[in-house]
MIKOLVO-107225 format. One line per field, with one value per atom (N, C-alpha, C, O): residue number from 1; atom name; x, y, z. Coordinates in steps of 0.02 Angstrom, whole numbers, always signed. Example, Ala and Ser with C-alpha at 12.3 -4.5 7.8 and 13.67 -1.06 7.14 Angstrom:
BEGIN
i = 1  1  1  1  2  2  2  2
at = N  CA  C  O  N  CA  C  O
east = +660  +615  +660  +712  +642  +684  +645  +670
north = -284  -225  -165  -166  -112  -53  +2  +57
up = +390  +390  +390  +423  +354  +357  +394  +402
This chain:
BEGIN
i = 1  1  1  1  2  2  2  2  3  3  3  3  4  4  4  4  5  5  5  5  6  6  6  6  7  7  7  7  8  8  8  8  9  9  9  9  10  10  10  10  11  11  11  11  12  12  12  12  13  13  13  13  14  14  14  14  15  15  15  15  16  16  16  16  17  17  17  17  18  18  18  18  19  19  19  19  20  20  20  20  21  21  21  21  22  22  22  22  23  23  23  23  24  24  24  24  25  25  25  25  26  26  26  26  27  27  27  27  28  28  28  28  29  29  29  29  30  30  30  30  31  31  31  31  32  32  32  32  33  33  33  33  34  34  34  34  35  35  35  35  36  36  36  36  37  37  37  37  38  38  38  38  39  39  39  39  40  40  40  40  41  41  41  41  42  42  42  42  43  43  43  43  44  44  44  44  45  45  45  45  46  46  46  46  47  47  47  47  48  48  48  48  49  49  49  49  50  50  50  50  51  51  51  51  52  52  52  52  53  53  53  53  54  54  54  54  55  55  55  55  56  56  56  56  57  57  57  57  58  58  58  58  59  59  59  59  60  60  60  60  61  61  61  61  62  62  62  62  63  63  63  63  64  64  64  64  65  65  65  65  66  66  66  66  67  67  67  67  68  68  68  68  69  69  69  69  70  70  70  70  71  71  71  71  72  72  72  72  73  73  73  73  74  74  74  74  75  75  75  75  76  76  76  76  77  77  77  77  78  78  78  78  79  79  79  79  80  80  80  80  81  81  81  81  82  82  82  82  83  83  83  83  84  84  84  84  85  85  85  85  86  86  86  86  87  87  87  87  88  88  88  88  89  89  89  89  90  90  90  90  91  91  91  91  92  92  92  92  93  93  93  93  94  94  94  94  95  95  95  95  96  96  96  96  97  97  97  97  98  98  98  98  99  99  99  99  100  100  100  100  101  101  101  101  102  102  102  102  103  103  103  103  104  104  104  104  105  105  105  105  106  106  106  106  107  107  107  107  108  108  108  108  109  109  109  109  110  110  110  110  111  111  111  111
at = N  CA  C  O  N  CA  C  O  N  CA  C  O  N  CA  C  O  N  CA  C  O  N  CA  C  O  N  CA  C  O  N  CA  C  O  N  CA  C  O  N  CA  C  O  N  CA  C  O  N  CA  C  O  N  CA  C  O  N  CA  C  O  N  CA  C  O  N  CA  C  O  N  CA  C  O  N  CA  C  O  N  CA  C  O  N  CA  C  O  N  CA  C  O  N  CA  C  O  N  CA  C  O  N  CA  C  O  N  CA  C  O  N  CA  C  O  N  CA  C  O  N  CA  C  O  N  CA  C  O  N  CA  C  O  N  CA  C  O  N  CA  C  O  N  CA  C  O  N  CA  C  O  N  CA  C  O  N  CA  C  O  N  CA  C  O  N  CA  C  O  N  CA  C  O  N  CA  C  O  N  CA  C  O  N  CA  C  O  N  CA  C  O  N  CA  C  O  N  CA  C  O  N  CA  C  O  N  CA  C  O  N  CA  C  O  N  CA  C  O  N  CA  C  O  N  CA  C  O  N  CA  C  O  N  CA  C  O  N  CA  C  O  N  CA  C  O  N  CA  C  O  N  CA  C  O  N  CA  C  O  N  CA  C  O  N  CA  C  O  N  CA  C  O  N  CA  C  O  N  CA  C  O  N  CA  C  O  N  CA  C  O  N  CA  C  O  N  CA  C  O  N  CA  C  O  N  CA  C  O  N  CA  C  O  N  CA  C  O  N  CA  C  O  N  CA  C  O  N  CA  C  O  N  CA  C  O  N  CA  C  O  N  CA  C  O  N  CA  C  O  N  CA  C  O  N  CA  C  O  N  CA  C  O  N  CA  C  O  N  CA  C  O  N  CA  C  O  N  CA  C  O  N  CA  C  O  N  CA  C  O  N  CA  C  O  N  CA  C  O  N  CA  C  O  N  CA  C  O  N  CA  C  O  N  CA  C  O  N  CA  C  O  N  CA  C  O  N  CA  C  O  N  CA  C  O  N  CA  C  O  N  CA  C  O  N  CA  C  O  N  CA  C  O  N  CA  C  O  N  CA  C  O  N  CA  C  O  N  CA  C  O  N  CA  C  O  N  CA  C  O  N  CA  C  O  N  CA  C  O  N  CA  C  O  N  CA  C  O
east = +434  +381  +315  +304  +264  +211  +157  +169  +107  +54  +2  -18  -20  -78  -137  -139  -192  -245  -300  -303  -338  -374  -462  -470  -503  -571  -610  -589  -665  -692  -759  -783  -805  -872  -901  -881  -974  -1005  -1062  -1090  -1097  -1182  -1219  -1220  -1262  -1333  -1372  -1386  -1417  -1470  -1515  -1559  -1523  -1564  -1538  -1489  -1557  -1552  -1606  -1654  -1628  -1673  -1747  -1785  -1752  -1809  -1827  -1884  -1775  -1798  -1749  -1709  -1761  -1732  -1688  -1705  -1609  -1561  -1597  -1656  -1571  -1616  -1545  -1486  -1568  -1535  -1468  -1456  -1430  -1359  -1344  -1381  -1264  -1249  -1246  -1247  -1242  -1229  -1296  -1313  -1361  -1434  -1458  -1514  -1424  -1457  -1436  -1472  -1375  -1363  -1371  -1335  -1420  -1431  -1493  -1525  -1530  -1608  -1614  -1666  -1544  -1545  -1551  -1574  -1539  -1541  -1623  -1640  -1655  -1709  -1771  -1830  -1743  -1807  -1766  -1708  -1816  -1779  -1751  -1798  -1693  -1681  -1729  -1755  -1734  -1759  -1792  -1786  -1844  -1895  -1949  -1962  -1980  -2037  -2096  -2096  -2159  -2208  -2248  -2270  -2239  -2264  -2238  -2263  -2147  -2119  -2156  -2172  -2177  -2183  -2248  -2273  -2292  -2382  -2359  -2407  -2300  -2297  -2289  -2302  -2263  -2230  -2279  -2268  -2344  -2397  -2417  -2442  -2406  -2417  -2339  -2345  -2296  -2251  -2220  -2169  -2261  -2253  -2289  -2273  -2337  -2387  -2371  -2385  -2342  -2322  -2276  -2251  -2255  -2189  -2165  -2193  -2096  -2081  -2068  -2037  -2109  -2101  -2033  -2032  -1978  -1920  -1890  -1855  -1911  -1893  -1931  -1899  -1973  -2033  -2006  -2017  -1960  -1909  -1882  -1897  -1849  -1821  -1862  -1842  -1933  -1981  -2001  -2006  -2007  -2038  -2001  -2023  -1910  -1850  -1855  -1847  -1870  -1886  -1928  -1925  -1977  -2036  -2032  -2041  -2017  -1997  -1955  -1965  -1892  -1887  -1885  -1861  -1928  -1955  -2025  -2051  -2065  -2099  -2058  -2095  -2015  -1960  -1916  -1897  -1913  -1912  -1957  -1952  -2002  -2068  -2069  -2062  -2080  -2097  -2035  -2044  -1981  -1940  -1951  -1954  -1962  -1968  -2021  -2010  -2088  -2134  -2115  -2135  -2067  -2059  -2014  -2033  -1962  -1952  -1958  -1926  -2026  -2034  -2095  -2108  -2126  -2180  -2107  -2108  -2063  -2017  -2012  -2031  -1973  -1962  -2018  -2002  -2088  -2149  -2169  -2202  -2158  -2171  -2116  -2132  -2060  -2000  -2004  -1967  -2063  -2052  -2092  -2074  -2158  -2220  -2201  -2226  -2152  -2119  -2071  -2068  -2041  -2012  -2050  -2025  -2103  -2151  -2196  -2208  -2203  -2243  -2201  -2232  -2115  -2083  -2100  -2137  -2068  -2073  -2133  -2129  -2179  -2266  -2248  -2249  -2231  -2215  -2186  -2218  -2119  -2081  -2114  -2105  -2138  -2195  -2238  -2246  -2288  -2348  -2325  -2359  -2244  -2218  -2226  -2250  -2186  -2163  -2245  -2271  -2261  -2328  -2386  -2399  -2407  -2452  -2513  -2556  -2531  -2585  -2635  -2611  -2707  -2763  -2755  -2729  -2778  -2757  -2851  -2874  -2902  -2971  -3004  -2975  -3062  -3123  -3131  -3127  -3141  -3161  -3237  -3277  -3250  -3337  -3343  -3309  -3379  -3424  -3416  -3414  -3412  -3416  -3497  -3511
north = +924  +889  +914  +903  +950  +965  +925  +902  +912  +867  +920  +965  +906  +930  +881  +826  +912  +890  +926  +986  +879  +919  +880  +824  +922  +906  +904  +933  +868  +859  +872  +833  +925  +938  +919  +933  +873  +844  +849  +831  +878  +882  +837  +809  +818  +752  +773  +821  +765  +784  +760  +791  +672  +636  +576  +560  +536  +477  +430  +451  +378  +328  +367  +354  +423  +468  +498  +522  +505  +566  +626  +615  +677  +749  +738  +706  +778  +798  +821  +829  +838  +892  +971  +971  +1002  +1073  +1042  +1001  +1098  +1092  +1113  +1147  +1081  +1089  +1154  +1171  +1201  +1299  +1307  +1344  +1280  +1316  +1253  +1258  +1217  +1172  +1194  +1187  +1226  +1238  +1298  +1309  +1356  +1422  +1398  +1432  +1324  +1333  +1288  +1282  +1260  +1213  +1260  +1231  +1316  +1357  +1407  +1440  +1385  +1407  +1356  +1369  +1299  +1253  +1181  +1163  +1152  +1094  +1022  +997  +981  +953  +885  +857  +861  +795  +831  +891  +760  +766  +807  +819  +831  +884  +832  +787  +852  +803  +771  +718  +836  +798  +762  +729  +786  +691  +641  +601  +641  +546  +533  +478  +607  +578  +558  +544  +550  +516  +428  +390  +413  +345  +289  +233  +311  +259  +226  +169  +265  +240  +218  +169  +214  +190  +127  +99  +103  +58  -6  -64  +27  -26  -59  -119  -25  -48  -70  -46  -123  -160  -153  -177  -112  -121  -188  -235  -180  -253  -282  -343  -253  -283  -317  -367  -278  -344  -415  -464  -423  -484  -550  -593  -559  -633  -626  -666  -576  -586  -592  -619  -562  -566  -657  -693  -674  -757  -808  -846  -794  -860  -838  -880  -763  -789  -797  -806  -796  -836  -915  -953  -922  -1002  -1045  -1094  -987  -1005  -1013  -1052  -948  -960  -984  -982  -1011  -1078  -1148  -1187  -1172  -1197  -1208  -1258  -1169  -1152  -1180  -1218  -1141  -1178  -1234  -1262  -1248  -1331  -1378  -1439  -1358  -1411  -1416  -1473  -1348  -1331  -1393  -1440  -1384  -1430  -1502  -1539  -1515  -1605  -1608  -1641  -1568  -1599  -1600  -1635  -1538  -1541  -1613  -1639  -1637  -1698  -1758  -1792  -1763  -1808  -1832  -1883  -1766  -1773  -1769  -1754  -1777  -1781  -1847  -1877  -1884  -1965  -2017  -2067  -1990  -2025  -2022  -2054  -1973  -1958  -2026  -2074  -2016  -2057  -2136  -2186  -2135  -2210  -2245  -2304  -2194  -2218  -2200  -2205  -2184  -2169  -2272  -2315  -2265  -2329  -2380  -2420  -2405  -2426  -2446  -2493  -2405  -2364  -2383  -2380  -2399  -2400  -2472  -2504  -2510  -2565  -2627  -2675  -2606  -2620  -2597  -2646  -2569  -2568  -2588  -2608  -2601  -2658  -2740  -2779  -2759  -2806  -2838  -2890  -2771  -2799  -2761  -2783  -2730  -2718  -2794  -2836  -2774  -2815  -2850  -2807  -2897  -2890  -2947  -2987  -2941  -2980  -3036  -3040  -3089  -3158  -3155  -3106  -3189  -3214  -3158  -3107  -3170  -3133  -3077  -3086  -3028  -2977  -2981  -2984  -2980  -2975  -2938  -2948  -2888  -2837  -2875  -2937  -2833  -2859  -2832  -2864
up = -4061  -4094  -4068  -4008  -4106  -4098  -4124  -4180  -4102  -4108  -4126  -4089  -4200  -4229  -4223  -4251  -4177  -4180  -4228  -4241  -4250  -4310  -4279  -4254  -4290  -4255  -4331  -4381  -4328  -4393  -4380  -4339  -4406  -4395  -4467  -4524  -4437  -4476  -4469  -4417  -4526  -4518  -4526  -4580  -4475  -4493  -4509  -4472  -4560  -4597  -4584  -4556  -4604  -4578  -4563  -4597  -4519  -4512  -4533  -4501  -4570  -4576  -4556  -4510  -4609  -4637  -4580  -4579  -4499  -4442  -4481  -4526  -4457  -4463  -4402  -4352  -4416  -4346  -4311  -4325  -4255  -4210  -4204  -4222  -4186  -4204  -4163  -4119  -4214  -4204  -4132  -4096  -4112  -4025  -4003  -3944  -4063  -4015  -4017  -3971  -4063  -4039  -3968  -3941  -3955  -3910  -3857  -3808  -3849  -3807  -3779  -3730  -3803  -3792  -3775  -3734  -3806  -3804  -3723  -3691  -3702  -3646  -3587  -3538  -3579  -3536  -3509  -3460  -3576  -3544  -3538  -3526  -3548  -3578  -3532  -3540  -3484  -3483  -3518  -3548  -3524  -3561  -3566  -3517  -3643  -3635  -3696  -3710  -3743  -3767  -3759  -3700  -3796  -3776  -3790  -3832  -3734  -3753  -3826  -3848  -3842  -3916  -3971  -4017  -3945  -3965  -3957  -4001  -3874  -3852  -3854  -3843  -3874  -3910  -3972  -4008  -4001  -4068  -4068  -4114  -4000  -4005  -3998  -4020  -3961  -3947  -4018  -4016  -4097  -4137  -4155  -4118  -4172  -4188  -4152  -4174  -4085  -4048  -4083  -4099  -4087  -4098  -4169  -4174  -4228  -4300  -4272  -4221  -4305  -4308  -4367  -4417  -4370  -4445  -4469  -4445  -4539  -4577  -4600  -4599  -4619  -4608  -4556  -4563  -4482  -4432  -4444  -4425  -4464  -4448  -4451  -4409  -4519  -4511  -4423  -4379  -4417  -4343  -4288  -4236  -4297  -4242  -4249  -4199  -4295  -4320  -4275  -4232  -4311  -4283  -4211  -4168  -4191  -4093  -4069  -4009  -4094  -4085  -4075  -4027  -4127  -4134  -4077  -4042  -4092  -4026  -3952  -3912  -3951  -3882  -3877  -3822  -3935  -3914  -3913  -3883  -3927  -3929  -3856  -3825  -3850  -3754  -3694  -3646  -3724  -3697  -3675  -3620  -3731  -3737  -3727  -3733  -3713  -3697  -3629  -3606  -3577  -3507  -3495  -3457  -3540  -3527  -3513  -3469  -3566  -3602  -3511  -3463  -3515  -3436  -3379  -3339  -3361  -3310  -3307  -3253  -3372  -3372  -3358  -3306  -3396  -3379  -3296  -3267  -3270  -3208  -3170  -3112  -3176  -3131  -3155  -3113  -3217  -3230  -3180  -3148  -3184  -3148  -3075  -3037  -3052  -2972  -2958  -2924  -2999  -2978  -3000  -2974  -3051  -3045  -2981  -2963  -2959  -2901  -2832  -2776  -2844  -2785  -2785  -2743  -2849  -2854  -2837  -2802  -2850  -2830  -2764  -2751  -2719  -2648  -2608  -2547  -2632  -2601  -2612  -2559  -2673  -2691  -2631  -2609  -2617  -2561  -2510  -2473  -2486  -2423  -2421  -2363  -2455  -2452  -2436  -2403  -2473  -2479  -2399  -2376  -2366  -2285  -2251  -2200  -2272  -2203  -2217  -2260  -2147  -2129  -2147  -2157  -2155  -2210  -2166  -2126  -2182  -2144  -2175  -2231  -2138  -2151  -2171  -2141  -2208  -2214  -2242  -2259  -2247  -2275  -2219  -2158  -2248  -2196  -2188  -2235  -2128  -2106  -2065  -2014  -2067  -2003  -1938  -1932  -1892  -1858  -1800  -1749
């Protein structure tokens, strides 16, 4: 029993209106004299493409927005919760201590 493997070569043309970049036998003759990576004047392209947001994301940019003001503001609602509840049992607390401390009997006068 012999096992036929079969390899499938496929050309990219474009993807979502970029051009391929050269096929793997010129990349790899051009890798030898050139170091690998982007060439700079790729990434002087991206400072503008950063800054547009494509308009098809924007529903998705909105619902996380939302909800991360949503976030927000719940962080808020309980960290005010739990800072109203401290100062209620603080007032408690002061409460029962005034009860038992000491207290001046008359009018206070200079002395």
């Amino acid at each position: 029993m012999t096992e036929d493997k079969s390899t499938i070569e496929v050309e990219v043309v474009e993807i979502d209106g970029v051009s391929a970049p050269a096929n793997a036998q010129n990349r790899s003759h051009e890798s030898d004299r050139e170091p690998t990576g982007p060439s700079w004047q790729q990434w002087q392209k991206w400072p503008g493409r950063v800054r547009q947001l494509d308009p098809k994301w924007m529903p998705l940019w909105i619902i996380l927005g939302v909800i991360a003001l949503g976030l927000i503001l719940t962080v808020g609602v309980v960290i005010g919760l739990i800072f109203v509840v401290l100062r209620i049992i603080q007032n408690i607390l002061m409460g029962f201590v005034s009860i038992f401390a000491p207290t001046q009997t008359g009018p206070l006068r200079p002395r």
